[in-house]
DSSP file (Angstrom, degrees, kcal/mol; ACC not computed):
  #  RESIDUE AA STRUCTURE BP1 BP2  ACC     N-H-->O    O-->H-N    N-H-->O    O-->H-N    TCO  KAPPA ALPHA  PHI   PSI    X-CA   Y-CA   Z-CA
    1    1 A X              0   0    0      0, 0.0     2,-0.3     0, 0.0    17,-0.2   0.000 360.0 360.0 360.0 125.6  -11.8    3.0   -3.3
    2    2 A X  B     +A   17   0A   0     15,-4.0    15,-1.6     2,-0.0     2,-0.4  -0.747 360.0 174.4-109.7 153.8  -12.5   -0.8   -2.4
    3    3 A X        -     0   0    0     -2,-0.3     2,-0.3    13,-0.2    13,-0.2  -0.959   5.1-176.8-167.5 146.8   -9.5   -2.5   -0.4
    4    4 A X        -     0   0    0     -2,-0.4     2,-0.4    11,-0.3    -2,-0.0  -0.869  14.8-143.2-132.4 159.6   -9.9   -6.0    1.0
    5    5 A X        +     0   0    0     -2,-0.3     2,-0.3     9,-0.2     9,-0.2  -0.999  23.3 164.6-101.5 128.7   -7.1   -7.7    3.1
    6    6 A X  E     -C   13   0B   0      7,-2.7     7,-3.1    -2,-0.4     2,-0.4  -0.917  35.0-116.7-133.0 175.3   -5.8  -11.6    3.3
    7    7 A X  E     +C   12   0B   0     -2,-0.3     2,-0.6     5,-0.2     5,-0.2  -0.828  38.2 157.1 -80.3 104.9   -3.6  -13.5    4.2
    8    8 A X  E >   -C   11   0B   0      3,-2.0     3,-1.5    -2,-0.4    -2,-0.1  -0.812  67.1  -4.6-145.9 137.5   -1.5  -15.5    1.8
    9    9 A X  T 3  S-     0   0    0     -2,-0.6    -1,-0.1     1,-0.2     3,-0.1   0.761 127.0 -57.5  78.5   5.3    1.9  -17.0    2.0
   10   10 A X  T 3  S+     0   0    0      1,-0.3     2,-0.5    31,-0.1    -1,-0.2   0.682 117.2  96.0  96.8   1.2    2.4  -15.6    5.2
   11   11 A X  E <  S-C    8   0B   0     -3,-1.5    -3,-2.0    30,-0.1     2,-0.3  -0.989  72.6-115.0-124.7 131.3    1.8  -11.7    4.2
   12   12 A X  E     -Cd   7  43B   0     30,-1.1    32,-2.6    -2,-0.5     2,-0.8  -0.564  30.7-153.3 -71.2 133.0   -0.9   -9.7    4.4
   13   13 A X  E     -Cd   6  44B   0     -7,-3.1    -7,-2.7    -2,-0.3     2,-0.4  -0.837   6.8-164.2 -98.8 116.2   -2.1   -8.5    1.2
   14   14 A X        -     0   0    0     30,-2.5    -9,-0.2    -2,-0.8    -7,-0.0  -0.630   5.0-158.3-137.9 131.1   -3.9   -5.5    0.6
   15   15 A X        -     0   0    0     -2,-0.4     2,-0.8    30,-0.1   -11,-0.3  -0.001   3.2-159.9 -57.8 112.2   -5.6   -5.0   -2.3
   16   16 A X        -     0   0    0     30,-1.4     2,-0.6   -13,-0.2    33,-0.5  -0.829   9.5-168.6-108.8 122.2   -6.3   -1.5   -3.4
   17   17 A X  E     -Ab   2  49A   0    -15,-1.6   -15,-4.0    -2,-0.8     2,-0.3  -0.931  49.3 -22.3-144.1 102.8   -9.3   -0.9   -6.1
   18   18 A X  E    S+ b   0  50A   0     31,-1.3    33,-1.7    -2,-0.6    34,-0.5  -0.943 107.8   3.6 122.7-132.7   -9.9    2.2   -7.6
   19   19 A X  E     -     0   0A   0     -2,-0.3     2,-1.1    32,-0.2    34,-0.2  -0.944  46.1-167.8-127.3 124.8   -8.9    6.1   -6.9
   20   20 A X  E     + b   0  53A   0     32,-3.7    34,-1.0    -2,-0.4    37,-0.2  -0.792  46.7 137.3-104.8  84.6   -6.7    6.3   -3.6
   21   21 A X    >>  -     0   0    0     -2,-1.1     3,-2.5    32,-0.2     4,-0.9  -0.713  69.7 -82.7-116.4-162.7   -7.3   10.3   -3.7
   22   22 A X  H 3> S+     0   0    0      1,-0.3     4,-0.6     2,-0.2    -2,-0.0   0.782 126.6  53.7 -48.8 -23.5   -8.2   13.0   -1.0
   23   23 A X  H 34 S+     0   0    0      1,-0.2    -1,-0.3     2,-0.1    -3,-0.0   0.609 114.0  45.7 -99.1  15.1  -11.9   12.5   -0.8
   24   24 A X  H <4 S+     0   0    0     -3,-2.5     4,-0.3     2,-0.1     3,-0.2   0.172  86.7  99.9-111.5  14.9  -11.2    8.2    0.0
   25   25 A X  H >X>S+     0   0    0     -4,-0.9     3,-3.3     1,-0.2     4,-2.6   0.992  76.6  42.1 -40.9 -62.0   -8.7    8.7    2.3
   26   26 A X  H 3X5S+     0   0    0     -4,-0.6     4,-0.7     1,-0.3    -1,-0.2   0.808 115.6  49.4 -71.5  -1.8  -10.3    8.3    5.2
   27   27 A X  H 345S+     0   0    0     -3,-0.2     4,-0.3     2,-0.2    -1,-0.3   0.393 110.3  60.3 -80.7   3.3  -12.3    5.2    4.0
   28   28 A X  H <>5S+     0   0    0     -3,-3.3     4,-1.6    -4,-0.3    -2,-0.2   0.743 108.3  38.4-102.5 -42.8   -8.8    4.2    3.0
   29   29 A X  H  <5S+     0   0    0     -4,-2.6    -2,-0.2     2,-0.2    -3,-0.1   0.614 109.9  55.3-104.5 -13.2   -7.4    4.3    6.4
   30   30 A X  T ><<S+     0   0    0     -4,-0.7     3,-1.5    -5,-0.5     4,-0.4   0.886 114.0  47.6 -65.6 -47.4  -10.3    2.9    8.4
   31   31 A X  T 34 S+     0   0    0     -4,-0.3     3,-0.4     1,-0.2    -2,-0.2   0.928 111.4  49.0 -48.7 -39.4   -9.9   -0.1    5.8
   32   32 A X  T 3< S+     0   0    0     -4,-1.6     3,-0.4     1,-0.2     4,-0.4   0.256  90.6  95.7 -99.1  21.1   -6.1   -0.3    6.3
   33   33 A X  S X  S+     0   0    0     -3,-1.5     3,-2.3     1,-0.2    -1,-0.2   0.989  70.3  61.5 -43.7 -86.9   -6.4   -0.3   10.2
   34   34 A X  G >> S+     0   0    0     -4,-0.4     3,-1.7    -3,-0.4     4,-0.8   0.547  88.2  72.7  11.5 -66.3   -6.3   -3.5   10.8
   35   35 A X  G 34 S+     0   0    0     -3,-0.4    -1,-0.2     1,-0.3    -2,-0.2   0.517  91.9  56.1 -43.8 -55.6   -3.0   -3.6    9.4
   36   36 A X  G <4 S+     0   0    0     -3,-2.3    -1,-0.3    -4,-0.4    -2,-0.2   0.010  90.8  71.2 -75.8   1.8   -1.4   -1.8   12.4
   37   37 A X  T <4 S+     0   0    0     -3,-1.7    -2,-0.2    -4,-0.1    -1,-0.2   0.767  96.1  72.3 -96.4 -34.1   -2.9   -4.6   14.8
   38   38 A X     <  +     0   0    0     -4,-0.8     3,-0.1     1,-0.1    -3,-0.0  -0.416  36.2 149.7 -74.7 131.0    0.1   -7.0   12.9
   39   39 A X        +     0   0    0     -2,-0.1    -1,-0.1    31,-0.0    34,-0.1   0.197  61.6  78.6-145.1  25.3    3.6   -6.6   13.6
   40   40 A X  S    S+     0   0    0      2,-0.1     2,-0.2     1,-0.1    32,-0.1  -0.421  93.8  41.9-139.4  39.9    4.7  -10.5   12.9
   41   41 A X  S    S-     0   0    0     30,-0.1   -30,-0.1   -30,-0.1    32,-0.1  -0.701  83.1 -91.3-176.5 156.3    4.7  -10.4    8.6
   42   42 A X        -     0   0    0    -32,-0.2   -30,-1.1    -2,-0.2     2,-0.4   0.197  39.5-136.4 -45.7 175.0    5.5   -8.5    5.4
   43   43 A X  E     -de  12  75B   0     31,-0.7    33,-3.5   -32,-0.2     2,-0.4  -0.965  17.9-163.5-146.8 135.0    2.7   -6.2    4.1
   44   44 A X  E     -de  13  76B   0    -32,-2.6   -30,-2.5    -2,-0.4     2,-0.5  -0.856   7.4-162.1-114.2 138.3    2.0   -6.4    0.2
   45   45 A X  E     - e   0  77B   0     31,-0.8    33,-1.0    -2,-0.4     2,-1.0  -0.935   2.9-164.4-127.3 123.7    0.0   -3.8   -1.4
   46   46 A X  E     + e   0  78B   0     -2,-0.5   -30,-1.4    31,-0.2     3,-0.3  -0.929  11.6 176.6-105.3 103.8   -1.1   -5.2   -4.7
   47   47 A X        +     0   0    0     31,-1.8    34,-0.4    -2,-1.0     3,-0.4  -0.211  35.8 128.8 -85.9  25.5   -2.2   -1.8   -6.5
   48   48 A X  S    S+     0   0    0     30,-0.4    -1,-0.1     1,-0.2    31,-0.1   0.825  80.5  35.0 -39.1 -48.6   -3.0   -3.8   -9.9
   49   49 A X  E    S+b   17   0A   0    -33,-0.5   -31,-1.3    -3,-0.3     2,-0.7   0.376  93.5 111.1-114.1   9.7   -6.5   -2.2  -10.1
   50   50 A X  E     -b   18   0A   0     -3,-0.4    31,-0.3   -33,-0.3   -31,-0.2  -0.756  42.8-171.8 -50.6  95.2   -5.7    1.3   -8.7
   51   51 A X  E     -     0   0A   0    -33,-1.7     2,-0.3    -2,-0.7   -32,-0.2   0.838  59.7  -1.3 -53.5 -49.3   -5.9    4.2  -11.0
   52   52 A X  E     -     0   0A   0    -34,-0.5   -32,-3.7    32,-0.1     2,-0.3  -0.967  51.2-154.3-150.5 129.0   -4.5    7.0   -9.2
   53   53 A X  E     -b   20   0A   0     -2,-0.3   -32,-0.2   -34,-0.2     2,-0.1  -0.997   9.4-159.3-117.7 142.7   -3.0    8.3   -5.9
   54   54 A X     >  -     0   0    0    -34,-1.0     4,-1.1    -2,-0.3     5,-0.1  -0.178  43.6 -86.2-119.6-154.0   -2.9   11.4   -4.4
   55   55 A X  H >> S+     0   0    0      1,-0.2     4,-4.8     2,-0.2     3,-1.7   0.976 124.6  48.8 -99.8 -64.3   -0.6   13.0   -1.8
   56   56 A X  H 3> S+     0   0    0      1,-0.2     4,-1.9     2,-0.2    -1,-0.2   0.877 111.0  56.2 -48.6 -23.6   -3.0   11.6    1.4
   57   57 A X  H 34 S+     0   0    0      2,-0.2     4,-0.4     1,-0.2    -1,-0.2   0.845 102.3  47.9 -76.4 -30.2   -2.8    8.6   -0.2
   58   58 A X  H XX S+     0   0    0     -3,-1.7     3,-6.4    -4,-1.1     4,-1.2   0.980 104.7  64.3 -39.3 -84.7    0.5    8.4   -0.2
   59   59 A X  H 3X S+     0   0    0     -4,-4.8     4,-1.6     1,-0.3     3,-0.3   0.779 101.2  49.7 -26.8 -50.8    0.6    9.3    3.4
   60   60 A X  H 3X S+     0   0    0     -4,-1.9     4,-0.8    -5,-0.3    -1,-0.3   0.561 102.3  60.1 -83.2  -4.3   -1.0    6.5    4.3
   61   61 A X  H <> S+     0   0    0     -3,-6.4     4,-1.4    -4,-0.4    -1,-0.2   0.697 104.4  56.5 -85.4  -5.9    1.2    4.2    2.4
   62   62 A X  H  X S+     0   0    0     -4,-1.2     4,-2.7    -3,-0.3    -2,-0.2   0.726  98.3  50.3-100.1 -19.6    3.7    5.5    4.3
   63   63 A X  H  X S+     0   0    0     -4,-1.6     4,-1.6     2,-0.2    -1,-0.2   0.966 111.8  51.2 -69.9 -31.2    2.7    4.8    7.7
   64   64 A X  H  X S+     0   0    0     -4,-0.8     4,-0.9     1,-0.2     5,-0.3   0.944 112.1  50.7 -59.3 -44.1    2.1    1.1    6.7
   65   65 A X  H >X S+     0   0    0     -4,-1.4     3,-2.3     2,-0.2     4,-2.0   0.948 115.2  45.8 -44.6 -82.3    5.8    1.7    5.3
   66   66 A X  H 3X S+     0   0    0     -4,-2.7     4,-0.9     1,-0.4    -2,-0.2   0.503 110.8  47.9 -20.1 -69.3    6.4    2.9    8.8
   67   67 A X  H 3< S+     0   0    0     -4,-1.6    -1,-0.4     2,-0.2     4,-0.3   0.298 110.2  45.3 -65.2 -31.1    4.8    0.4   10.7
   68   68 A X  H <<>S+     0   0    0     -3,-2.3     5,-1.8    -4,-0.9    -2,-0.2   0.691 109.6  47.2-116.9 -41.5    6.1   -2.9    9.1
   69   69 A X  H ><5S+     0   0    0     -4,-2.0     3,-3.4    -5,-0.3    -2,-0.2   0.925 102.8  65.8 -87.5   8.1    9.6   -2.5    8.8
   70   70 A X  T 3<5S+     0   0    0     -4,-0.9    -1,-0.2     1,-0.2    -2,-0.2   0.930 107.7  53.3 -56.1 -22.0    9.9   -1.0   12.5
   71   71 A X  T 3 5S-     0   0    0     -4,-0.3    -1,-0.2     1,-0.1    -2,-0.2   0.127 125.2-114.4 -89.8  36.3    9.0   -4.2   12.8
   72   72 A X  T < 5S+     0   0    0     -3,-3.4    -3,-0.2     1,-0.2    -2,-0.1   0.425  81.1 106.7  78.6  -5.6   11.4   -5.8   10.9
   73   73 A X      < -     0   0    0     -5,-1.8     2,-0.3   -32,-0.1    -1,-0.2  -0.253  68.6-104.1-106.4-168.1    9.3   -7.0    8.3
   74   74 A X        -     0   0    0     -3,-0.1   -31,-0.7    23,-0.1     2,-0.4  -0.715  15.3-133.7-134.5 161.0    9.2   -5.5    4.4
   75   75 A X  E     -e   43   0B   0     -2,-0.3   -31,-0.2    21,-0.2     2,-0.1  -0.864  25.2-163.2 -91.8  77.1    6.4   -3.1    2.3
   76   76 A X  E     -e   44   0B   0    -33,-3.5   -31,-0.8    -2,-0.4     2,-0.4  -0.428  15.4-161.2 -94.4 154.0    5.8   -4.5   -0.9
   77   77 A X  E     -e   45   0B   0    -33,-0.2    23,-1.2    20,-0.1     2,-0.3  -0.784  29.6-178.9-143.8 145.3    4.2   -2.4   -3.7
   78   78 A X  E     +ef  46 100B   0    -33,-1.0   -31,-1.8    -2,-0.4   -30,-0.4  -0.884  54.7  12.9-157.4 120.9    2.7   -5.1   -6.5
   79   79 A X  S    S-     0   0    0     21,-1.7    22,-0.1    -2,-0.3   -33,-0.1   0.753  75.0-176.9 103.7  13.8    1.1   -5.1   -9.6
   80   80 A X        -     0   0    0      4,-0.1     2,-0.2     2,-0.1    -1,-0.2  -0.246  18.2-146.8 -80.5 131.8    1.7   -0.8  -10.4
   81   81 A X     >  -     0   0    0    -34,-0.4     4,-2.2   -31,-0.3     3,-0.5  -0.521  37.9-100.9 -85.2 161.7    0.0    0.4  -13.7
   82   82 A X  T  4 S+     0   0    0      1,-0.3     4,-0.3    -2,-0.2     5,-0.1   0.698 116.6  51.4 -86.5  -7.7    2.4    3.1  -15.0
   83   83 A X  T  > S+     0   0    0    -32,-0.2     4,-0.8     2,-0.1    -1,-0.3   0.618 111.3  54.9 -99.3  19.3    1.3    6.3  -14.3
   84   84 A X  H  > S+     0   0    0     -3,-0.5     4,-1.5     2,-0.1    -2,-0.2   0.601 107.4  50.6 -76.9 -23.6    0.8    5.0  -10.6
   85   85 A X  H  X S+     0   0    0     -4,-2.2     4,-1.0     2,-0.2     5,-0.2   0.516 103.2  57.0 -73.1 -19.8    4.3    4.0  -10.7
   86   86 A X  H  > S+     0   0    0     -4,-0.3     4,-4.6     2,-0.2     5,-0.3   0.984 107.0  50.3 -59.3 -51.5    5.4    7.5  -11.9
   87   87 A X  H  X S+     0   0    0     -4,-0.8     4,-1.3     2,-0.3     6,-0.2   0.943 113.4  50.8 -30.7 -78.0    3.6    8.9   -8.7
   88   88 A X  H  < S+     0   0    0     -4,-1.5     6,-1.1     1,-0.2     4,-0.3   0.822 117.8  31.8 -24.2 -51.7    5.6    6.3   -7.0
   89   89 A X  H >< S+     0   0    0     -4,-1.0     3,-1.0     1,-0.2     5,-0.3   0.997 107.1  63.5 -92.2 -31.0    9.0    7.2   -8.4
   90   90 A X  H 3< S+     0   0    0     -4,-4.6    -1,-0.2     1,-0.3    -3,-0.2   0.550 114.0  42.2 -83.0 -18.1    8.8   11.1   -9.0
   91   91 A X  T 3< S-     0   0    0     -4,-1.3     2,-0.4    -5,-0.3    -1,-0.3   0.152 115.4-113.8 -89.9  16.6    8.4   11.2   -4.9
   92   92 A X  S X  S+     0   0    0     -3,-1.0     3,-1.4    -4,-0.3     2,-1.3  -0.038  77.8 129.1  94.9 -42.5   10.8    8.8   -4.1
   93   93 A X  T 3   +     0   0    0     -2,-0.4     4,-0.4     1,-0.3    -4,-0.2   0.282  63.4  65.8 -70.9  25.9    8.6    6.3   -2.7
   94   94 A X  T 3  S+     0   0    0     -2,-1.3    -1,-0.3    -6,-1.1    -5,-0.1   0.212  98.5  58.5-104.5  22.6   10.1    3.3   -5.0
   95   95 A X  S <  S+     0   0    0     -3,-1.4    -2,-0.2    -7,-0.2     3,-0.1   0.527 104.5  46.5-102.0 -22.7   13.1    3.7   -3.2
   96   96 A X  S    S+     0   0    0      1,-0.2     2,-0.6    -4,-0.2   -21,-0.2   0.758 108.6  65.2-108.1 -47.9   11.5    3.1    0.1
   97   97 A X  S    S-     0   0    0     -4,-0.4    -1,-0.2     1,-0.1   -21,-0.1  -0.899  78.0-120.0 -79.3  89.8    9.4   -0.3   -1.1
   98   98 A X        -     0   0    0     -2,-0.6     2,-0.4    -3,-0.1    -1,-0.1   0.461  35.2-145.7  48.5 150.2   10.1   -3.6   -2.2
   99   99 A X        -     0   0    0    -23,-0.1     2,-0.6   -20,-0.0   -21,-0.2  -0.877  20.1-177.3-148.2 127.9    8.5   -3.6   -5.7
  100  100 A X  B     -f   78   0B   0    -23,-1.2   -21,-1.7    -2,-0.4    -2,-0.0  -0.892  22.6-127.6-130.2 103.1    6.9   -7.3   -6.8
  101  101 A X              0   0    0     -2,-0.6    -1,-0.0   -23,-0.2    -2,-0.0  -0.123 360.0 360.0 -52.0 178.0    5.4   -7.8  -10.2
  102  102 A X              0   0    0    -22,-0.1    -1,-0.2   -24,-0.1   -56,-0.0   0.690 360.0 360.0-105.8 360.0    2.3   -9.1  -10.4
């Protein structure tokens, strides 16, 4: 799992590359650290080159979920290959996200 963050447009983007499953989680959630420092813009996760997520992975989309709109601000899911939007929809969590084509 590779994950980069910018800035563009005024949101932080981050870019998720590869397999978000139990054994990159925690490389997943050092990356997405940062993240948590920000409480002043939307947060995009462009999953375009993600293959899979697994439950922890999940988890951690959901604190970022957590984390941005207490702060008012939105969770955006971008760019979902389809059986990573299945993942997405058979737990609910496209109910919970903004969803942005790519």
């Amino acid at each position: 799992m590779d994950i980069t963050i910018n800035e563009q447009e005024g949101r932080l983007v981050i870019s998720l590359c590869g397999d978000l499953d139990n054994m990159a989680s925690s490389k997943a959630e050092a990356g997405i650290a940062p993240v948590f420092e920000r409480k002043d813009c939307d947060v995009v996760f462009d999953c375009s080159q993600m293959n899979y997520i697994s439950s922890s992975g999940l988890r951690i989309l959901l604190n970022v979920y957590k984390h941005t709109r207490s702060n008012g601000h939105e969770a955006i899911l971008k760019g979902l290959k389809n059986d990573v939007e299945e993942v997405f929809r058979l737990t609910g969590f496209l109910q919970l996200f903004k969803v942005e084509d790519v």
